[in-house]
Each structure stands twice: as C-alpha cells, then as structure tokens.
N, C-alpha and C positions, 0 to 999 in steps of 0.2 A: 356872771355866776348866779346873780338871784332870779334870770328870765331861764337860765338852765333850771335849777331848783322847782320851778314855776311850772315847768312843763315835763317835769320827771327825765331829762331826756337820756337818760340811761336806756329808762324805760322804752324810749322811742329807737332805740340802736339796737335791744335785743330784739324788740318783733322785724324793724325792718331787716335783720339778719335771718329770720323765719320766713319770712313772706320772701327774700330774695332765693335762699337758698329754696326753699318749695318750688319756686320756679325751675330753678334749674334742674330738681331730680325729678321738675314733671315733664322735661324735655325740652325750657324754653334755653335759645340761647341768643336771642340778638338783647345787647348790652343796651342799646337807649330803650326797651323794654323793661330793664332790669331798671336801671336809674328811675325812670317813671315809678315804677313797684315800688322802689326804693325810699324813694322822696314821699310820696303818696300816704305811704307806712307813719313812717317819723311824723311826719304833717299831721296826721290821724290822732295819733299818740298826743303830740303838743298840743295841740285845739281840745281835743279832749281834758286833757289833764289841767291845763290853763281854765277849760271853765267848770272844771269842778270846785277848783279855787276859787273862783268868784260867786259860783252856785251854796258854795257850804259856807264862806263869809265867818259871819256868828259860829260857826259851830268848831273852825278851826281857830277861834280867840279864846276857847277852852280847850280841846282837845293837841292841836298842832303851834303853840303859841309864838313857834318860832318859824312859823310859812309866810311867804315873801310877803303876800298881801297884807299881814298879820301885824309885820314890823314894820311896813311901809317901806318895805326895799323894793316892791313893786307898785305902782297907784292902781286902783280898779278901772281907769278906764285903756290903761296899757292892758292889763290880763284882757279885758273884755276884747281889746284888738288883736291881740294875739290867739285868742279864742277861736275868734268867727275868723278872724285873716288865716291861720293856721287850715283850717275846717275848708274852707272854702279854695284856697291854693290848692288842696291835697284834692278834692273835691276836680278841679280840672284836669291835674292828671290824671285823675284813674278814670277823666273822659276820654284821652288819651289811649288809654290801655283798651277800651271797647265796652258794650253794651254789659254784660255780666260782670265785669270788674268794679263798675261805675255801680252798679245796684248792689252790688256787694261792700262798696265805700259807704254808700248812702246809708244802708240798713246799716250799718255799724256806726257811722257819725250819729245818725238819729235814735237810736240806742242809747249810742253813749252820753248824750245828752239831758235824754230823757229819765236815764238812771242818775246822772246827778240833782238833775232836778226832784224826781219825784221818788223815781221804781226803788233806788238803795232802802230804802223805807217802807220798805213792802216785803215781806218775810216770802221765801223759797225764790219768787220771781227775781227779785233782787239779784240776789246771787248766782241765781241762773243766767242773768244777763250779764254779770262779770264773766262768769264761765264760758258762758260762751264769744264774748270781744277775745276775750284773752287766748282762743284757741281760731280764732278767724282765717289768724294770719296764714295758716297753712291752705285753707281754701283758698284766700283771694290773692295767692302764687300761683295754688294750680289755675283757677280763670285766666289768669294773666298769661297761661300758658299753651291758652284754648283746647286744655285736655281734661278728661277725668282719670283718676291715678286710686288706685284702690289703696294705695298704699299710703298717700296723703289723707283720703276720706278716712282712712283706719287710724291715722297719727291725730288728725280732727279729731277724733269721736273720743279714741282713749283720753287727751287733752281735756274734753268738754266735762267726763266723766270725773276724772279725778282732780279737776278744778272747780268743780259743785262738790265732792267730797270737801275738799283743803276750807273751802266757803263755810261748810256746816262746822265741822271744827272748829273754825277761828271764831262761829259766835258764841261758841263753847269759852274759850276765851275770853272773850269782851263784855262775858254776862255783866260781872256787878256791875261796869261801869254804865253797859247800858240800860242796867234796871234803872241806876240814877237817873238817867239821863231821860226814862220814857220811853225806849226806843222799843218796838215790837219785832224781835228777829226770833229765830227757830229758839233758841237756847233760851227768851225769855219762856216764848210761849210753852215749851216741852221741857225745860230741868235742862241745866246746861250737857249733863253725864249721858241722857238721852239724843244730846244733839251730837255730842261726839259720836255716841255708835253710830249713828244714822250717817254721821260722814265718812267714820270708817268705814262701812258697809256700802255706801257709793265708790269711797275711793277703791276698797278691793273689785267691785265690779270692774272699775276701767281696766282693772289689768288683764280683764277677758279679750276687750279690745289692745291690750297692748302686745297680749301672745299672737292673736292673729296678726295684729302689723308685725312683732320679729319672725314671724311664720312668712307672710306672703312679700316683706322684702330682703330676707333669704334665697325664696322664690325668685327672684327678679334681679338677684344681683347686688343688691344694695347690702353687702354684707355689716358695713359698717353702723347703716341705720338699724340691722335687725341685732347688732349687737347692743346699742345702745338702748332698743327698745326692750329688749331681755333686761338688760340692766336696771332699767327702772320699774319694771313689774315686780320683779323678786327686791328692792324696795319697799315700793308701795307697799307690797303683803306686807313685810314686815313693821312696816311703819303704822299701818290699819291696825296692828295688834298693841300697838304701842299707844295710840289712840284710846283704844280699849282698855287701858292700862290707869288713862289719865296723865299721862307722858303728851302732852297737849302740843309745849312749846319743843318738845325734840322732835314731833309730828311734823308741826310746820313748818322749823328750818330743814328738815329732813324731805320732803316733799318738792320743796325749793330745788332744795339742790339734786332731787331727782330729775324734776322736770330739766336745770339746766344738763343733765349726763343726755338727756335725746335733743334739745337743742344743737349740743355741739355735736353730735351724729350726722345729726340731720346736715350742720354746717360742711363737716368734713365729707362729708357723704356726697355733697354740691361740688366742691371741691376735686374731689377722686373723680368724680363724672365728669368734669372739663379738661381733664389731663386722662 
C-alpha cells in the first residue's frame, strides 16, 4: 500500500486507460500493442510520481506530512529505485512500440522530471508542463497507432487548454500558503482574483476546442465521444463563470469531474468500436 501511495497509482490506471483507449479509436487493434501502451503509461506515471517524492524531500515534511517517504514507510533509496527502475522499464517498451512513441515517452519522462526538479518553480512554464504530461496520453495512443486522428489532436488540445486554465486557478488557491512559503507562481505575482480570471478565461477558450472535437467526432461516428465532449464544454463554461465568481474550490472539483465525463467517453467510445 505505501509503494502504491508512492507512485499515485490510481493516477497511473487513469492515463493508461487514456493512452489505451486513444489507441483503439485511432484504429489500432493488435492487443500486445495495447499491453506495450499500457504498461509503458502506468511505468511513466510511477517513475514520475516516485521521483517527485524524492525530488520535493523537505518540502513534503511540511506540506504532505503524511507521504510515504515522509513517515518512512518508504526509504529514499527504494523511491529512487523505483523512480529510475519505473522510468527506464516503461522507457523499453515504448521502444517497442516504434520510433515516435519512444520520443514521445522520452519528451514526457524528461519533462517530468525536470518539472520536479526545477520547472514547478517557475511561474506559467510550470504549469504548462503539467498541462501538457497530463494531456499526452491521448497522443502517444494515437503514435502507437501509426495514425493521425483529428479527433484525438482535438481531445489533446481541448485537454492542454483547459488544464493550463484548472493550473492558473489552483494558484489562485494556494496563494497565502505560497506567499509563506516564497513560492513565485501566477497568483503571487498578479493577485490571486487576477489569476483566476486568467484561468477562467483559458479554461473557456478550451471549449472552442472542445465544440470542434463534439463537432468532428459526430462527424466520424464516435457518437459517444462527441457526447461526452459536448458535455464537458457546457461545464467548463459554466464553471469559468464560477471561477469568476471566486467559487475557486467548486471550480476545481467541478473541472475534475468534467474532465473524467470525456475520459469515460473516450473509454466507452474504445469499447463500442471493438464490438
């Protein structure tokens, strides 16, 4: 349970549920393809997450005081192995998968790492780097699928969008503690009320991209995706105004569980196309 904790791996079962199912409604369908994707995902996630726990150390003996490392229900040199062992396992299969899947693992491990190391600490960039790991996963299904899929590039982009909004927001959020703490993020540097608009005003941009993805996978048959992706545009709108409002923490659980309504689309959506 505490090398679960360790490695978020909830976290690691929703994207590889993203990156698998993106495969399939980009037309791939041989199974040891999928398990590759699959494992590759999860591995990414746990190597990631395990060394942001060792990366943040000090910072989560105040802030997270009860994370594995923290209590010592993990040691530092198990997370560090599970770090790089995770990183590097995941790292062969998506050599596995071919040349753009491989540089699409890489860009993302080297990312991720790099953001716990340094980039979380560097205002817009930061968050943009979350934004964008956290929306990967549906590219690097379509790679794995050796297609490009307009309707994936479209579920990307809405994803990238209105997960740089959900970002600006939360430091909206996090202000006092991060003025304690020294931290330079959007909401120190601009008033936290200004960082919200700015994320509300992103987040409703994505749902420009979201009506085109329920528009062109309409188009294409994917009825179920372009229901889900309606669904969470007329959301988000509403949640952007709620934002606005200073309705912060109904923003962010609200957003959440937007994003999971096209998730499971997307799932069910994989699902319908194999039957």
């Amino acid at each position: 349970m505490s090398l679960w904790r360790l490695i978020r791996g909830e976290h690691g079962v929703l994207a590889m549920l993203a990156s698998t199912a993106s495969y399939i409604v980009a037309g791939g369908r041989d199974p040891a393809v999928a398990a590759l994707l699959a494992a590759s995902t999860f591995l990414a996630e746990a190597g990631l997450f395990a060394h942001n726990d060792v990366a943040n150390l000090e910072e989560d003996r105040i802030n997270r005081p009860d994370a594995p490392l923290v209590i010592g229900a993990v040691s530092l040199n198990t997370a560090r192995a599970v770090a790089y062992g995770s990183l590097t396992l995941g790292a062969v299969a998506a050599a596995a998968l071919g040349p753009l899947p491989l540089v699409i693992y890489a860009t993302a491990a080297v990312l991720g790492t790099l953001y716990n190391a340094k980039l979380k600490r560097v205002p817009v960039l930061g968050n943009f780097v979350v934004a964008f790991l956290t929306s990967m996963t549906y590219i690097y299904g379509t790679a794995a699928a050796g297609s490009v899929s307009t309707v994936l590039v479209l579920l990307y982009l809405s994803s990238l969008v209105a997960n740089l909004g959900r970002e600006f927001v939360k430091t909206a959020m996090d202000y006092e503690g991060d003025m304690k703490a020294g931290a330079r993020t959007v909401a120190v540097l601009i008033g936290p009320r200004k960082a919200a608009a700015l994320g509300a005003a992103v987040t409703l941009t994505s749902t420009a991209f979201g009506g085109a993805l329920a528009y062109f996978s309409a188009l294409q048959g994917f009825h179920l995706l372009a229901s889900g992706a309606a669904a969470t545009s007329l959301m988000l709108i509403y949640l952007s105004a709620l934002a606005l409002k200073g309705r912060w923490k109904t923003y962010r659980d609200g957003t959440l569980l937007a994003f999971g309504i096209t998730l499971l689309a997307l799932v069910a959506e994989a699902i319908w196309q194999l039957f």
